[in-house]
N, CA, C and O atoms as CSV, one atom per row, in Angstrom:
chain,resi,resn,atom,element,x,y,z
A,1,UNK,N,N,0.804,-1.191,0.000
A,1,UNK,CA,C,0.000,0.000,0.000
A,1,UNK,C,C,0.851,1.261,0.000
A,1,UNK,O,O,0.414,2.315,-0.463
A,2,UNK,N,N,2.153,1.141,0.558
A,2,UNK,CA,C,3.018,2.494,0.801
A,2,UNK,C,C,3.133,2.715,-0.711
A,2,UNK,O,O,2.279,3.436,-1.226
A,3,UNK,N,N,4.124,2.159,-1.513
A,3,UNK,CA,C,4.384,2.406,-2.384
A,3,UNK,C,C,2.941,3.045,-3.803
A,3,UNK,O,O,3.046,3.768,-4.794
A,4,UNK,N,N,2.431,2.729,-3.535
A,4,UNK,CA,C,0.707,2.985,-4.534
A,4,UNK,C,C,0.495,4.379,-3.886
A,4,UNK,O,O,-0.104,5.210,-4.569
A,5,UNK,N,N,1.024,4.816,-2.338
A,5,UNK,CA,C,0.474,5.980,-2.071
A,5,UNK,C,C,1.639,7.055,-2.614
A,5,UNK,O,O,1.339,7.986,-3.361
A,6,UNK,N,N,3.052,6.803,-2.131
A,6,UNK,CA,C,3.876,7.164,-2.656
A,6,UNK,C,C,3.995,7.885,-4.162
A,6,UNK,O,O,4.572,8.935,-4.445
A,7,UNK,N,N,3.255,6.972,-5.034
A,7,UNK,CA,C,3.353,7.313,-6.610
A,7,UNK,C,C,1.910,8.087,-6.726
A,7,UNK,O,O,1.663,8.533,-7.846
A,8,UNK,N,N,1.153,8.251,-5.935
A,8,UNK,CA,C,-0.142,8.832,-6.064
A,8,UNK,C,C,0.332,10.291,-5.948
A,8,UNK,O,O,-0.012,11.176,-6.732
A,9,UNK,N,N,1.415,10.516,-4.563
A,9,UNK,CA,C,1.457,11.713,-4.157
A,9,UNK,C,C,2.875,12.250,-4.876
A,9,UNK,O,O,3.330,13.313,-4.455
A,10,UNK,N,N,3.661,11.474,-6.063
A,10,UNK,CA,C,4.869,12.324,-6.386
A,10,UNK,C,C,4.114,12.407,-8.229
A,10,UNK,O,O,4.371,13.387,-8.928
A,11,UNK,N,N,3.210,11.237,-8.766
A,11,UNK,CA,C,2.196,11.648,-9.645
A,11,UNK,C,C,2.061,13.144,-9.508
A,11,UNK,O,O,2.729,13.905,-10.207
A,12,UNK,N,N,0.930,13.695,-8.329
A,12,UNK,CA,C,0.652,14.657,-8.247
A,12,UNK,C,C,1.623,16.252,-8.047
A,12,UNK,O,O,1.588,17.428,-8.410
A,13,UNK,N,N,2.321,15.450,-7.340
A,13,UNK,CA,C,3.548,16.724,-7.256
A,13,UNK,C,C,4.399,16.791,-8.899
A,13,UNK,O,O,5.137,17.673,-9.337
A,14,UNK,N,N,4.049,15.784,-9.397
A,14,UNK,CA,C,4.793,16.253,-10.780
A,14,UNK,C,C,3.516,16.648,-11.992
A,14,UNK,O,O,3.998,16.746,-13.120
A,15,UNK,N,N,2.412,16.818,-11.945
A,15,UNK,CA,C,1.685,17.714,-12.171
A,15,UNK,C,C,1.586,19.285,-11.992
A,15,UNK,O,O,1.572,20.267,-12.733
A,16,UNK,N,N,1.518,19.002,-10.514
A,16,UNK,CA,C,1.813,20.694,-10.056
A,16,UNK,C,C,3.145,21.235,-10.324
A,16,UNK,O,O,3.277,22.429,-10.593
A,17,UNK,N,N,4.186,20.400,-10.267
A,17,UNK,CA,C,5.773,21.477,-11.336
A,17,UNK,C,C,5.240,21.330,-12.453
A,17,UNK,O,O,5.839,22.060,-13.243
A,18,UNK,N,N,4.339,20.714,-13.007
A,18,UNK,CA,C,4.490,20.825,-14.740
A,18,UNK,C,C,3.820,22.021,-14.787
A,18,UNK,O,O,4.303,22.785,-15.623
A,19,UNK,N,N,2.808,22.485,-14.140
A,19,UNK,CA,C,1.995,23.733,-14.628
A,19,UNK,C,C,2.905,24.983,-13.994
A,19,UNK,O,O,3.057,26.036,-14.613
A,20,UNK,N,N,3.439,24.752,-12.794
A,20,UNK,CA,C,4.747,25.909,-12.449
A,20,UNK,C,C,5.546,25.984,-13.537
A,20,UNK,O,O,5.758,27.142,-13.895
A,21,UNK,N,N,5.957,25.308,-14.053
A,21,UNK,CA,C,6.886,25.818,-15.077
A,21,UNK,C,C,6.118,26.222,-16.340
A,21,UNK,O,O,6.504,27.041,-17.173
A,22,UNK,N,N,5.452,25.818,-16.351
A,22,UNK,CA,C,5.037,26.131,-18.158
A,22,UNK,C,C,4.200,27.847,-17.577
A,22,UNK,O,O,4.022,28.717,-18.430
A,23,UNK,N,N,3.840,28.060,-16.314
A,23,UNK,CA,C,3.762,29.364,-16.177
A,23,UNK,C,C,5.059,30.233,-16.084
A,23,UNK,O,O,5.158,31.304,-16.682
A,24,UNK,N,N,6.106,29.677,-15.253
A,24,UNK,CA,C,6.993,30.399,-15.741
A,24,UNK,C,C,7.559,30.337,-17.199
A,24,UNK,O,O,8.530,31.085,-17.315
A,25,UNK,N,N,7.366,29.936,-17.883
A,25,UNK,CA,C,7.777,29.573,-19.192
A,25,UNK,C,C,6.652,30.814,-20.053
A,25,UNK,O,O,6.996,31.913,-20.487
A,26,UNK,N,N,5.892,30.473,-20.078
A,26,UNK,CA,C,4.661,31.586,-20.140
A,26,UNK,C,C,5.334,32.854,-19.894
A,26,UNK,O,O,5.053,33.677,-20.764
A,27,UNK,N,N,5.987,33.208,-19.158
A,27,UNK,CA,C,6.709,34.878,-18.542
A,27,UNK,C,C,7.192,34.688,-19.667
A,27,UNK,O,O,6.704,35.410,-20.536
A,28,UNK,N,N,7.999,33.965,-20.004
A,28,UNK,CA,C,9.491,34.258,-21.005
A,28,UNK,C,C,9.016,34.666,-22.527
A,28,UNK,O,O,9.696,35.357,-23.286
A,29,UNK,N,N,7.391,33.971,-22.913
A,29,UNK,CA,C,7.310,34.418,-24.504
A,29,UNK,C,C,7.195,36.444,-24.681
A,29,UNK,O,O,6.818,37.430,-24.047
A,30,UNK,N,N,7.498,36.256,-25.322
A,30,UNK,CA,C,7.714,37.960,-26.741
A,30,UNK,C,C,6.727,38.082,-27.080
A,30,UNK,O,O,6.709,38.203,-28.305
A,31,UNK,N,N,5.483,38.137,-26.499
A,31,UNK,CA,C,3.915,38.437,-26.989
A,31,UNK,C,C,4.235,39.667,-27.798
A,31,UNK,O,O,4.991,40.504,-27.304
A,32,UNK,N,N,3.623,39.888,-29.242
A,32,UNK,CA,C,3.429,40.844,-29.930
A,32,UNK,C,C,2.310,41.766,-29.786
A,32,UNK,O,O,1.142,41.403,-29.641
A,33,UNK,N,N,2.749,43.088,-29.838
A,33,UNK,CA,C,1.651,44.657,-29.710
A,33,UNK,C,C,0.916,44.397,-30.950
A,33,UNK,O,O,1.266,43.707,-31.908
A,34,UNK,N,N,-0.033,44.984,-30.792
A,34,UNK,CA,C,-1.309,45.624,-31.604
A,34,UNK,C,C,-1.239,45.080,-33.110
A,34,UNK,O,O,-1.687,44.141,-33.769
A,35,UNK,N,N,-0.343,46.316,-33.295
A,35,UNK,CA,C,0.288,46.780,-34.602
A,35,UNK,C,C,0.947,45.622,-35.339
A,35,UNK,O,O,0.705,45.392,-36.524
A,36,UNK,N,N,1.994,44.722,-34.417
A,36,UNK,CA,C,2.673,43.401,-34.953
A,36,UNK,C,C,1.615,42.230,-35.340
A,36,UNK,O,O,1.621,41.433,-36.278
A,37,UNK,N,N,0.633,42.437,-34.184
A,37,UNK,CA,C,-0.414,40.963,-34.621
A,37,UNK,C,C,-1.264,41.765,-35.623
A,37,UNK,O,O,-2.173,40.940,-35.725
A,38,UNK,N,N,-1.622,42.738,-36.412
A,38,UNK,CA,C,-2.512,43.017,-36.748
A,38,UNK,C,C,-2.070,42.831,-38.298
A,38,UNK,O,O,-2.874,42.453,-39.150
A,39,UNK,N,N,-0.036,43.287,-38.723
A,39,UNK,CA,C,0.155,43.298,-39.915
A,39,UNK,C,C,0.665,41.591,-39.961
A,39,UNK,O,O,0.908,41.100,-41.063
A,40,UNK,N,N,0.776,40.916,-38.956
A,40,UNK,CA,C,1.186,39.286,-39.102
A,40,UNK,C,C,-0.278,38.278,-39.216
A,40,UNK,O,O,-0.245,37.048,-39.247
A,41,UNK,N,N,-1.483,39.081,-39.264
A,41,UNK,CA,C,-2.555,38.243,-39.481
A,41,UNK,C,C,-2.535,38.602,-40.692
A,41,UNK,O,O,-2.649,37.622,-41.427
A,42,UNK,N,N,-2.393,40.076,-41.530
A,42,UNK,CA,C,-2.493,40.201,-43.362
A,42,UNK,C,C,-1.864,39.269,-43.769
A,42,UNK,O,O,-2.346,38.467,-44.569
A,43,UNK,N,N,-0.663,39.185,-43.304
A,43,UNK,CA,C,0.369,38.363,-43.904
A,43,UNK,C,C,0.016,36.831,-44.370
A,43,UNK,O,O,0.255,36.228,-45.416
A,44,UNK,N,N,-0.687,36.431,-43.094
A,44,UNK,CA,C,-1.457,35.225,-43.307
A,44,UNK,C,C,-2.470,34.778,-44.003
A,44,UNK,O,O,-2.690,33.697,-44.548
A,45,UNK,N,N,-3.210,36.008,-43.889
A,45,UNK,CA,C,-4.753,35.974,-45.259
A,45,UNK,C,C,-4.004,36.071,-46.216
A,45,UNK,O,O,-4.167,35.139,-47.004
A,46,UNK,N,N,-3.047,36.971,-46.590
A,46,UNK,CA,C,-2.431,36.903,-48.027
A,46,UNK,C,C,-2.184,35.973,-48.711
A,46,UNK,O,O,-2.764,35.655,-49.750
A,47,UNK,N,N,-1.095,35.325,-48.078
A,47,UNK,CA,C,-0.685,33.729,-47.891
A,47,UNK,C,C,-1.773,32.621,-48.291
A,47,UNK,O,O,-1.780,31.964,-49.332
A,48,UNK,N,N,-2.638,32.564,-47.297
A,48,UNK,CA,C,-3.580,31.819,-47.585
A,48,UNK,C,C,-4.304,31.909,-49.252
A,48,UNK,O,O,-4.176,31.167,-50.226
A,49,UNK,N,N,-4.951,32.945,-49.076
A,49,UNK,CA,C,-5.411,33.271,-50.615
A,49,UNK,C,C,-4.874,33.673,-51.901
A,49,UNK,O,O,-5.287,34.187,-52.941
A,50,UNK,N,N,-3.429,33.088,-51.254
A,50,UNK,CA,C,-2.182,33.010,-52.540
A,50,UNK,C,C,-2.187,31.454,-52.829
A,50,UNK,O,O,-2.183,31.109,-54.011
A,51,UNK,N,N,-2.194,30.616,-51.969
A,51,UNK,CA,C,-1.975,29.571,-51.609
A,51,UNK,C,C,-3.266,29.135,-52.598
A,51,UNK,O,O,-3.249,29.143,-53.829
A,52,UNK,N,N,-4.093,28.854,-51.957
A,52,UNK,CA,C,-5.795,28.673,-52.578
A,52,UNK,C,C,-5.668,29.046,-54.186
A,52,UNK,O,O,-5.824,28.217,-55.083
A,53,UNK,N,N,-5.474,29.917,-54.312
A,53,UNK,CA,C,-5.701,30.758,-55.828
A,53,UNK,C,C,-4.633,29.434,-56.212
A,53,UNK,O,O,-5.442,28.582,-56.579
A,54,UNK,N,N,-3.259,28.809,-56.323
A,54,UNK,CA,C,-2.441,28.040,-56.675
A,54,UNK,C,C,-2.833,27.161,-56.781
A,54,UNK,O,O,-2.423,26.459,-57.705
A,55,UNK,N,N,-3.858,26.673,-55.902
A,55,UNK,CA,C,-4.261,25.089,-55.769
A,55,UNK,C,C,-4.938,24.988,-56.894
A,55,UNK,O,O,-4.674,24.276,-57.862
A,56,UNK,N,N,-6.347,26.154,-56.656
A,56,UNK,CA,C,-7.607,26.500,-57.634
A,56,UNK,C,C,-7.169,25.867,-58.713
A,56,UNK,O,O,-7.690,24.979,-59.389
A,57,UNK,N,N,-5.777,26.626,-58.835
A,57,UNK,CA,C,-5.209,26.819,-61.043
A,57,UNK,C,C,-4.937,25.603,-61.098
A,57,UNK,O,O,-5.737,24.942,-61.760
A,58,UNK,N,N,-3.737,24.828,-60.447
A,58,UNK,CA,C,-3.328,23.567,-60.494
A,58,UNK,C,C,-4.516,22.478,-60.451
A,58,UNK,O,O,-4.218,21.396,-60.957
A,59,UNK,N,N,-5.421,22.563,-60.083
A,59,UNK,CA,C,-6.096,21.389,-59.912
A,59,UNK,C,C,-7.546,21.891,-61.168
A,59,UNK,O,O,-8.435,21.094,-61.468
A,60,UNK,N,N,-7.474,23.207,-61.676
A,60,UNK,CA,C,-7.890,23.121,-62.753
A,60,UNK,C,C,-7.269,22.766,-64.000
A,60,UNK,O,O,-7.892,22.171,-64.879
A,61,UNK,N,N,-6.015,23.121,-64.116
A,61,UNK,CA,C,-5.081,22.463,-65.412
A,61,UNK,C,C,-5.091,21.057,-65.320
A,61,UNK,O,O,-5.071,20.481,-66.408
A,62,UNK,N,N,-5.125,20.108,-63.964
A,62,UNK,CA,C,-4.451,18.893,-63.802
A,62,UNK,C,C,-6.191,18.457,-64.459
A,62,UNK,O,O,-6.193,17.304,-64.890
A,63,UNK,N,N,-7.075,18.911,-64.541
A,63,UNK,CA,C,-8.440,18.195,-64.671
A,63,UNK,C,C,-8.451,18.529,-66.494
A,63,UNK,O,O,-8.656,17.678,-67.360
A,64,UNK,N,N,-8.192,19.879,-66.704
A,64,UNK,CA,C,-8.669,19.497,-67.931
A,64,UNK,C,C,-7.861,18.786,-68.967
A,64,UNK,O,O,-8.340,18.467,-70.055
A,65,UNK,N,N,-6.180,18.456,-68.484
A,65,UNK,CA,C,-5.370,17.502,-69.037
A,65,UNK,C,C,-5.457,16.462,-68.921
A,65,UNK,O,O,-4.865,15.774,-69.752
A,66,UNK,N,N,-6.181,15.827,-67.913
A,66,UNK,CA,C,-6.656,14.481,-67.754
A,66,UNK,C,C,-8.278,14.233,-68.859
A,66,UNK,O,O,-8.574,13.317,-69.627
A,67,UNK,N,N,-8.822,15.156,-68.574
A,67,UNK,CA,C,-10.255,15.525,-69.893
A,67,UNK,C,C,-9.335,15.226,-71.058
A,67,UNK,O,O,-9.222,14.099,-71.541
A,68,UNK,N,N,-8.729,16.225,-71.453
A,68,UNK,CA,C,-8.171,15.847,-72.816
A,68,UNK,C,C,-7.462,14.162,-72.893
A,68,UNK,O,O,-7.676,13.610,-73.973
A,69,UNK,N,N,-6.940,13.623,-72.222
A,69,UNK,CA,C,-5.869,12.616,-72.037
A,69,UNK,C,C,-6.929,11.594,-72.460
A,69,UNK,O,O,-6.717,10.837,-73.407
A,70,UNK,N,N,-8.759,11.556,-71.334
A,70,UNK,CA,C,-9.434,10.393,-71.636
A,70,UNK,C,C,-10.307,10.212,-72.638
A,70,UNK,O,O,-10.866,9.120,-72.742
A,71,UNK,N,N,-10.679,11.677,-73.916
A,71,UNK,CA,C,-11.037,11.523,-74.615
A,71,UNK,C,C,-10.318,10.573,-75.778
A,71,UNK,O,O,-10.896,10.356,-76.842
């Protein structure tokens, strides 16, 4: 029985350092102002709907070359 209680109670104590640290860890990130998250989300829609528009074309050329291929 010692040992089952033992691992119950260092289980738990190594829970509670895991969330101590990842709060201190938490202190340490470089959270970005306003201005930084606001022009790093364009960046991302841009991206994205650069991305998309690429697929769009590619997977329209790849269809109508396969059209032509099975006629």
């Amino acid at each position: 029985m010692a040992t089952q209680e033992t691992a119950v109670q260092s289980g738990g104590s190594r829970v509670t350092r895991f969330f101590r640290e990842v709060k201190s860890e938490m202190k340490k990130v470089s959270w970005p102002n306003k201005k930084e998250l606001i022009s790093h989300t364009g960046v991302v829609f841009v991206a994205v709907i650069f991305v998309s528009i690429l697929i769009w074309f590619c997977d329209t050329a790849f269809a109508k070359m396969l059209e032509v291929i099975l006629r």
